[in-house]
N, C-alpha and C positions, 0 to 999 in steps of 0.2 A: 319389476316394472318394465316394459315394456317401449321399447325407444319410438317414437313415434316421428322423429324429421331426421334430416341430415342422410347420409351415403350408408347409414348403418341398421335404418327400419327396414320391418317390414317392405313400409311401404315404398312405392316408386319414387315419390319425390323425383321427378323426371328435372326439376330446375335445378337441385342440387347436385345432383349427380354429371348433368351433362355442362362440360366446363368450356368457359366461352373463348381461352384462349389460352399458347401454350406457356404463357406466363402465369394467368389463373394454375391452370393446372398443374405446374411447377410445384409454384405456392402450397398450392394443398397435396402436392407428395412428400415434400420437404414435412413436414409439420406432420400428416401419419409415418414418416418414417423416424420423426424425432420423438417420437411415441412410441418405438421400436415395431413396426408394420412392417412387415416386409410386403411388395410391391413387385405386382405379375404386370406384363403389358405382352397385348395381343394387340393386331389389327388386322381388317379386312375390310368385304365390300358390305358382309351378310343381307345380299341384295334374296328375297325369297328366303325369306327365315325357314331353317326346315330343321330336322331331329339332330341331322348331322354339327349346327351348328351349334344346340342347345347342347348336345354332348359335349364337344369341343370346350364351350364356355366352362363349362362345371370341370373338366380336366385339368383346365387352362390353370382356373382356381384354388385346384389342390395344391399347384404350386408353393401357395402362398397366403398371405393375409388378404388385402384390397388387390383385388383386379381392375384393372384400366382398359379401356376399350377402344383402339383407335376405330373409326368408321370410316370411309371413302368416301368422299363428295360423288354429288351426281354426274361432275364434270368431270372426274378425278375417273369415275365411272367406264361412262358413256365414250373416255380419250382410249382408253386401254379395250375396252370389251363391245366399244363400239355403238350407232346410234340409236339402238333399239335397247341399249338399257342404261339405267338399270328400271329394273319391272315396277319397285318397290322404292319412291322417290324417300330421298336423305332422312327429313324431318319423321316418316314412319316408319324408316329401318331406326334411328335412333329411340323414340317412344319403345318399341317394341323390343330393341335390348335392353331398356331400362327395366322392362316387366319383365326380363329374366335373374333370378335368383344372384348368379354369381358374380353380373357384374355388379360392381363400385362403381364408378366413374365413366365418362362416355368422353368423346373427344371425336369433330369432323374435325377430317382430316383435308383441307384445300386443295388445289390441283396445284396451286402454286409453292406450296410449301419446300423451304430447301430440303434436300436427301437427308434421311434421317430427323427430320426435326423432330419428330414425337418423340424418339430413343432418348435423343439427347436431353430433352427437356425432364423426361421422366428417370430418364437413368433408375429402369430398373433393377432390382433386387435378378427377375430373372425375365427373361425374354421369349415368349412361345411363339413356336414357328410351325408350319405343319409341316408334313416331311417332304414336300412339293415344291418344299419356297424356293425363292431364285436366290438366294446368297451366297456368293462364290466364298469358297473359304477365306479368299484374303477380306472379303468385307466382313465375314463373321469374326478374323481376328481384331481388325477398327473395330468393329463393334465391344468388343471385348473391354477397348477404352470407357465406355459407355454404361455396359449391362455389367451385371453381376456372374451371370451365366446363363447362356443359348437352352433352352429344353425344348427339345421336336418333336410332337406328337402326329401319331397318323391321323390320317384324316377319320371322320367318328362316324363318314355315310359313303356307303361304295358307289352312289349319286351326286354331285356336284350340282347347283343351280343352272350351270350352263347348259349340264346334260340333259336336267331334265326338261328346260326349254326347247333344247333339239328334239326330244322326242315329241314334246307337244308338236310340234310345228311339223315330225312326220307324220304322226297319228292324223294329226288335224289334213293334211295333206292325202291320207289315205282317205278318209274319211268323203272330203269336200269333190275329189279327181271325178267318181264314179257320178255323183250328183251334178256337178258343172259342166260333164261329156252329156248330159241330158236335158240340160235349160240350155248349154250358151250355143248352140246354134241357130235355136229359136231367138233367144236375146238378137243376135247378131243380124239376121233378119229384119227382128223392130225396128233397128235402128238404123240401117239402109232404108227401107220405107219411108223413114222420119223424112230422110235427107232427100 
């Protein structure tokens, strides 16, 4: 028989999986782990879902039983990576890790949330980091209070989202240079005339 609702079908069930708060989501770690689950937590921005991150997920998962998923708010975003992003707003970077296989559970993450709130609240089993993360060793020992144990994996794409926006933005700039050295004088022109 085939499970059809809840964090364990098939299917997305996008309302069960993404949890409204980190007290909801406490709740429902506490209770898969008093079921004996053992419990992955990741987070990011996964702003431009791309291969790198689907890999990651599934890695992430081997860890364990239920994977959790912390996400970045837009603002959470847009403070650190600045106003042009993110590309792919909150609400369809969440849908769209729900339609990936490994995650369980989803969780936005707020701009204002205290340091650490998701760790603490989920105290996981084990904690995936990629091998780029900022955690100085003395926070990954505090951390230690929290997780079960750190597992670091390399990153799963030798492209970043941010990378590949920069290249757009050269391409598109190689591209547009040669065509705008041939309209915008003319443009500039009209518009002296205008005036």
């Amino acid at each position: 028989m085939a499970i059809t609702s809840g964090i364990f079908s098939e299917d997305v069930n996008f309302e069960d999986r993404l949890q409204p708060s980190l007290d909801e989501l406490a709740k429902t770690v506490q209770h898969l782990k008093g079921i004996g689950l053992k419990i992955v937590l990741t987070s990011g921005s996964f702003d431009l879902i791309h291969l790198g991150h689907v890999k990651y997920l599934a890695k992430a998962k081997d860890e364990g039983d239920v994977l959790v998923v912390g996400v970045d708010s837009d603002d959470k975003i847009r403070r650190r990576k600045g106003e042009d992003r993110p590309l792919v707003p909150e609400q369809e970077r969440l849908e769209m890790l729900a339609h990936q296989r490994p995650v369980d559970l989803l969780y936005l993450k707020p701009e204002d949330e205290e340091r650490w709130g998701l760790i603490k609240a989920v105290e996981p089993d084990v904690l995936v980091l990629t091998a780029d993360h900022s955690y100085s060793d003395e926070d990954q020992a505090v951390l230690g209070d929290f997780v079960g144990e750190i597992a670091v994996l390399e990153r799963q794409a030798s492209v970043t989202t941010s990378e590949r926006i920069r290249q757009l933005y050269m391409h598109l700039g190689d591209r547009l240079g040669p065509k705008l050295a041939e309209v915008l004088p003319g443009l500039i022109d009209d518009i002296i005339r205008r005036e």
